[in-house]
mmCIF file of the C-alpha atoms, coordinates in Angstrom:
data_MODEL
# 
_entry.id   MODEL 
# 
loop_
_atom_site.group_PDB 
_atom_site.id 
_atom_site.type_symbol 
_atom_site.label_atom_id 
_atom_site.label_alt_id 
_atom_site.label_comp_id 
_atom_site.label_asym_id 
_atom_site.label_entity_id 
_atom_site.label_seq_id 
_atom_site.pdbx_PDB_ins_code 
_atom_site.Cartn_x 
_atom_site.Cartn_y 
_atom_site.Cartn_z 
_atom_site.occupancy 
_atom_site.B_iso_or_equiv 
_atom_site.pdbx_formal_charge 
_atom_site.auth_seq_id 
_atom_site.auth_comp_id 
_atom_site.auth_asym_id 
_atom_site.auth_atom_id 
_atom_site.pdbx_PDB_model_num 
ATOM 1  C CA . UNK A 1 1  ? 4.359   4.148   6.871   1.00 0.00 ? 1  UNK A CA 1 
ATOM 2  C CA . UNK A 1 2  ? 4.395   5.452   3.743   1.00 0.00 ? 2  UNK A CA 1 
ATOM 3  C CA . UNK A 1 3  ? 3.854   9.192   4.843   1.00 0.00 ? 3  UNK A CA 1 
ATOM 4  C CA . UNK A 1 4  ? 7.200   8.684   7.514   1.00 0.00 ? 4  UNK A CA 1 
ATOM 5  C CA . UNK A 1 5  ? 9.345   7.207   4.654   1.00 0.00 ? 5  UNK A CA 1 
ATOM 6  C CA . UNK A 1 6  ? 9.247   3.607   6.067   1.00 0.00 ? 6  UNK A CA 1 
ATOM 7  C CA . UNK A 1 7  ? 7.999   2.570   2.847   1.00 0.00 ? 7  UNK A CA 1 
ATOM 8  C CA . UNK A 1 8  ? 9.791   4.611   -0.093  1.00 0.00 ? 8  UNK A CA 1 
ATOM 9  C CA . UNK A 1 9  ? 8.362   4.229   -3.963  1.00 0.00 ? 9  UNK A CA 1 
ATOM 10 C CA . UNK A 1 10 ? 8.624   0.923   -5.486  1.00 0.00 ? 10 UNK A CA 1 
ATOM 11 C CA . UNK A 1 11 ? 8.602   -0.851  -2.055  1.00 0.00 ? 11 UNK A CA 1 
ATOM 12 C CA . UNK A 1 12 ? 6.287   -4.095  -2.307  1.00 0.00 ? 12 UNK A CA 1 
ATOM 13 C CA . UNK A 1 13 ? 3.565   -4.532  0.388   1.00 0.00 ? 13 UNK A CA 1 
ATOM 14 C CA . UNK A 1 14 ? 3.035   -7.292  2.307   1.00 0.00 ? 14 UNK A CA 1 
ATOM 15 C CA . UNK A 1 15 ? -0.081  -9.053  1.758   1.00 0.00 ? 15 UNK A CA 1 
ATOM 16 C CA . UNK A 1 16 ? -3.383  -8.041  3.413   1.00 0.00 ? 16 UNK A CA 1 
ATOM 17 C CA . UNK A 1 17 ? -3.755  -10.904 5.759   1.00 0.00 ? 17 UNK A CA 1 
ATOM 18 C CA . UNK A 1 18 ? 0.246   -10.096 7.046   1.00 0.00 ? 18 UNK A CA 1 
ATOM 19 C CA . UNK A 1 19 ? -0.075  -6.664  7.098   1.00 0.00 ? 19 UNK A CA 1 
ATOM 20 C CA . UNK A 1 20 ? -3.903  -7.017  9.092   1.00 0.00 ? 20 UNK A CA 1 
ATOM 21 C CA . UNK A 1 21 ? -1.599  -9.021  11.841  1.00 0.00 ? 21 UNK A CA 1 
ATOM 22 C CA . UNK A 1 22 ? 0.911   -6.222  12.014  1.00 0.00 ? 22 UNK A CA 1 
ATOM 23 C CA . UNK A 1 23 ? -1.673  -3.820  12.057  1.00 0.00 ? 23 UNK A CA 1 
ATOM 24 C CA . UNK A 1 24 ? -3.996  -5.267  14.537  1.00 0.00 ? 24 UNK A CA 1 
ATOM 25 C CA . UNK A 1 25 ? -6.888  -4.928  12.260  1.00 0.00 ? 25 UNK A CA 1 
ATOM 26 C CA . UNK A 1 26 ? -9.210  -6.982  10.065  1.00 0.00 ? 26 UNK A CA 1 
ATOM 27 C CA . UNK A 1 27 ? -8.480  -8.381  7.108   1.00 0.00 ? 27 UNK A CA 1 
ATOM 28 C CA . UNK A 1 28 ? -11.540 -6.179  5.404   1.00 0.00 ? 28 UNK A CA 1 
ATOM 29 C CA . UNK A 1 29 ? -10.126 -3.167  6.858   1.00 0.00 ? 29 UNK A CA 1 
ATOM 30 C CA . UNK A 1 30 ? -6.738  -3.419  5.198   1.00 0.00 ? 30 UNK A CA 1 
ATOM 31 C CA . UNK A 1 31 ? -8.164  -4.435  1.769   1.00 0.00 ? 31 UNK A CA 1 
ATOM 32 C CA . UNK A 1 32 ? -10.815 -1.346  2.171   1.00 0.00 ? 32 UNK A CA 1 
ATOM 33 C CA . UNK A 1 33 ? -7.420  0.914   2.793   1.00 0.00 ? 33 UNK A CA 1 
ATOM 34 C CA . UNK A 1 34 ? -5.874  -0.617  0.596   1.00 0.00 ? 34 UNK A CA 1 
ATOM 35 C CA . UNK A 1 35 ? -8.273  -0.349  -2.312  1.00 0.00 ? 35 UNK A CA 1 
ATOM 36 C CA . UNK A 1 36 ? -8.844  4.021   -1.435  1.00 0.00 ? 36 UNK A CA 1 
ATOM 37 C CA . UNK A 1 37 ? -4.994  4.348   -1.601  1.00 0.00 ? 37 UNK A CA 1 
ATOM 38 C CA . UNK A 1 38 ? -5.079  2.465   -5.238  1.00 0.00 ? 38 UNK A CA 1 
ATOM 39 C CA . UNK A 1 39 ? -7.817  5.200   -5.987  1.00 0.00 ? 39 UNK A CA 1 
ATOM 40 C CA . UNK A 1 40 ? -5.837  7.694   -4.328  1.00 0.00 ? 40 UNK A CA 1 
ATOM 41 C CA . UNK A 1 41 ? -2.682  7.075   -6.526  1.00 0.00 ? 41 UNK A CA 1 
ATOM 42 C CA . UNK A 1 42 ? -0.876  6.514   -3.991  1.00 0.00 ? 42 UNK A CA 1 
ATOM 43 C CA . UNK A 1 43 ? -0.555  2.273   -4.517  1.00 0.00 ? 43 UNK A CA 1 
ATOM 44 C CA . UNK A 1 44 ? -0.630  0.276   -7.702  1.00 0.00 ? 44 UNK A CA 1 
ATOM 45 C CA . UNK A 1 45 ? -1.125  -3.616  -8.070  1.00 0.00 ? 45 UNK A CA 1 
ATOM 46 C CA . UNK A 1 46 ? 0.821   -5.520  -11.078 1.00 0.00 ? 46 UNK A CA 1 
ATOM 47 C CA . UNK A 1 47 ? -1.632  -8.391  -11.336 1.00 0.00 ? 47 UNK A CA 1 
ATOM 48 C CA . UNK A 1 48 ? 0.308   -11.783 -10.087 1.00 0.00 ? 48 UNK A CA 1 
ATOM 49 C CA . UNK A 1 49 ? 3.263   -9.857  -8.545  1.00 0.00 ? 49 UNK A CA 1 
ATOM 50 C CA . UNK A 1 50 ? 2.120   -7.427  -5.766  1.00 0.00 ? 50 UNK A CA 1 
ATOM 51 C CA . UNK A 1 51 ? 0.891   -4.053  -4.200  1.00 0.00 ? 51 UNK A CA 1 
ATOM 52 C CA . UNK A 1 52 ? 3.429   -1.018  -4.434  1.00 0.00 ? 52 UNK A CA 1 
ATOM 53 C CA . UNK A 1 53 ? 3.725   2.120   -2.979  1.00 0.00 ? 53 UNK A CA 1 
ATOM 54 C CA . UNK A 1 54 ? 3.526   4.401   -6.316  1.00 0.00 ? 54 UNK A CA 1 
ATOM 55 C CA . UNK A 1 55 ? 6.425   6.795   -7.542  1.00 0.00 ? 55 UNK A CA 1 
ATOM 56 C CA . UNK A 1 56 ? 5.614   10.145  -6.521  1.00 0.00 ? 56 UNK A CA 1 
ATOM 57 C CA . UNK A 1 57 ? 4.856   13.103  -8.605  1.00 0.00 ? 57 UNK A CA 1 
ATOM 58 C CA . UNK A 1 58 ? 7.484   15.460  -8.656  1.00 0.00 ? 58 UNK A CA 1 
ATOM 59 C CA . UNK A 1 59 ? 6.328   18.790  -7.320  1.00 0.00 ? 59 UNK A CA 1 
ATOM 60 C CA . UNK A 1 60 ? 7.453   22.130  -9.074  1.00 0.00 ? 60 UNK A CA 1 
# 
């Protein structure tokens, strides 16, 4: 979603167990992907408000 543009920079995620429903996954599986994107640079987590999809780097 966040590779097609359906989730832009700054857009909040839904929690793991809402996005595991949409998803059809587990619970585990969505936290694991959840966690590599962090990692990755491509989330961040503000402790008691949410996961967001990161502000990109601008490319030169």
């Amino acid at each position: 979603m966040i590779d097609t543009g359906e989730l832009q920079p700054g857009a909040r995620l839904e929690g793991e167990r809402e996005l595991a429903e949409q998803l059809g996954v587990a619970v585990g599986s969505v936290r694991r992907a959840v966690k590599e994107l962090r990692e990755a640079g491509v989330l961040v987590t503000l402790a008691a408000k949410g996961t967001y999809v990161a502000e990109r780097a601008t490319e030169n």
